[in-house]
N, C-alpha and C positions, 0 to 999 in steps of 0.2 A: 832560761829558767826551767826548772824538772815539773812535772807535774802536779808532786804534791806541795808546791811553793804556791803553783798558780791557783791550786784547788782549794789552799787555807787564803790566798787574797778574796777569793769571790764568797768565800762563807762569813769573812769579815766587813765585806761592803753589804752582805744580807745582814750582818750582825749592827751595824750602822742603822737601816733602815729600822728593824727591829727598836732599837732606841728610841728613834724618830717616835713609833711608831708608840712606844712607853711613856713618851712627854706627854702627848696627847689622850694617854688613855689617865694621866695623872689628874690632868686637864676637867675631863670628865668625870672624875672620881670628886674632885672639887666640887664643881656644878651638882653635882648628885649629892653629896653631902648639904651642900646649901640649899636645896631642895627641900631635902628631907627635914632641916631646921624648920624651913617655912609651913611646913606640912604638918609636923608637930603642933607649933601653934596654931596653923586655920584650920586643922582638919578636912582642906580641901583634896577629894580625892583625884582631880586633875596632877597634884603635886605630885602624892603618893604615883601614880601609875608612870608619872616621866621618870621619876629619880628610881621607880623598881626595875623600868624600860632601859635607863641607862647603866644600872647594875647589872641588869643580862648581860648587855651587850657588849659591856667591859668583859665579862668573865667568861663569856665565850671566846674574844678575841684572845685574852691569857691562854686558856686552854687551845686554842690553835700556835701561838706561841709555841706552848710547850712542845704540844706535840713534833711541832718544827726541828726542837731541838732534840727529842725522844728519836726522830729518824733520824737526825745526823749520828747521835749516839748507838746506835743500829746499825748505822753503815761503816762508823770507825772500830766496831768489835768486827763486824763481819770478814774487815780488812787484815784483822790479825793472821797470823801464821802460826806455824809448830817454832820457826825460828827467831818468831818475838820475844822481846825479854820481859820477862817475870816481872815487872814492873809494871812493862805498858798494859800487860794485859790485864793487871790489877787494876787499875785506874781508869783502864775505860771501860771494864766490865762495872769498876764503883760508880763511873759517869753514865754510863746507861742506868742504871739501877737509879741515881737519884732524877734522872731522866724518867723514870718511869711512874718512881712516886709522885713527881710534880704536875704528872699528868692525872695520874689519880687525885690527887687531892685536888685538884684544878677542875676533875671535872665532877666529884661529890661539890665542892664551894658552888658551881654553876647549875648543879639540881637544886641544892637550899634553895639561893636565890631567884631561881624560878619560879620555884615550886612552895614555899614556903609564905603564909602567909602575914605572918609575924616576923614584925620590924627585928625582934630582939634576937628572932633566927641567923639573918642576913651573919656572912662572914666577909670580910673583907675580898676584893677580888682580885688586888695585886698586889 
């Protein structure tokens, strides 16, 4: 097997994990949504602080995500040559580029919810 064979199987078995790693942050987002119903109507601020606790903490994990996937997209421009075709170079300079937006907006959605003390603020975090 060549190099770049063995170099897309092990980006794939990290791309596995990553999934794993999206059930559970699904997972979470559930729990925190059911939280925040319960909190609504008791107005217990015990509620409020778990399900704001677990909005952080989803949406910084996204935002490491991405950036995961922003340095792979980094490393496959960088890989280019003068004697790449006009295509590939197009597509992974487009693959970086939405590589890079998803990290911005992944990490303004991760200040909101920080930061933000208004339920109505909050944006989704995956």
């Amino acid at each position: 097997m060549n190099n770049n064979i063995i170099e897309t199987l092990k980006r794939i078995n990290i791309e596995d994990y990553i999934w794993i790693i999206y059930l559970f942050l699904v997972g979470y987002n559930l729990y925190s949504n059911y939280l925040e119903k319960k909190f609504l109507i008791s107005k217990d601020k015990y509620l409020y602080n778990k399900f704001h606790s677990i909005n952080t903490t989803v949406s910084f994990i996204a935002l490491i995500i991405f950036i995961y996937f922003l340095i792979i997209a980094y490393e496959d421009l960088n890989k280019l040559n003068i004697n790449s075709k006009e295509d590939e170079k197009k597509f992974k300079t487009l693959t970086f580029i939405a590589s890079l937006l998803f990290v911005i907006g992944s990490a303004i959605s991760l200040y909101v919810v920080a930061k933000s003390p208004d339920l109505d603020n909050e944006t989704p975090a995956i």
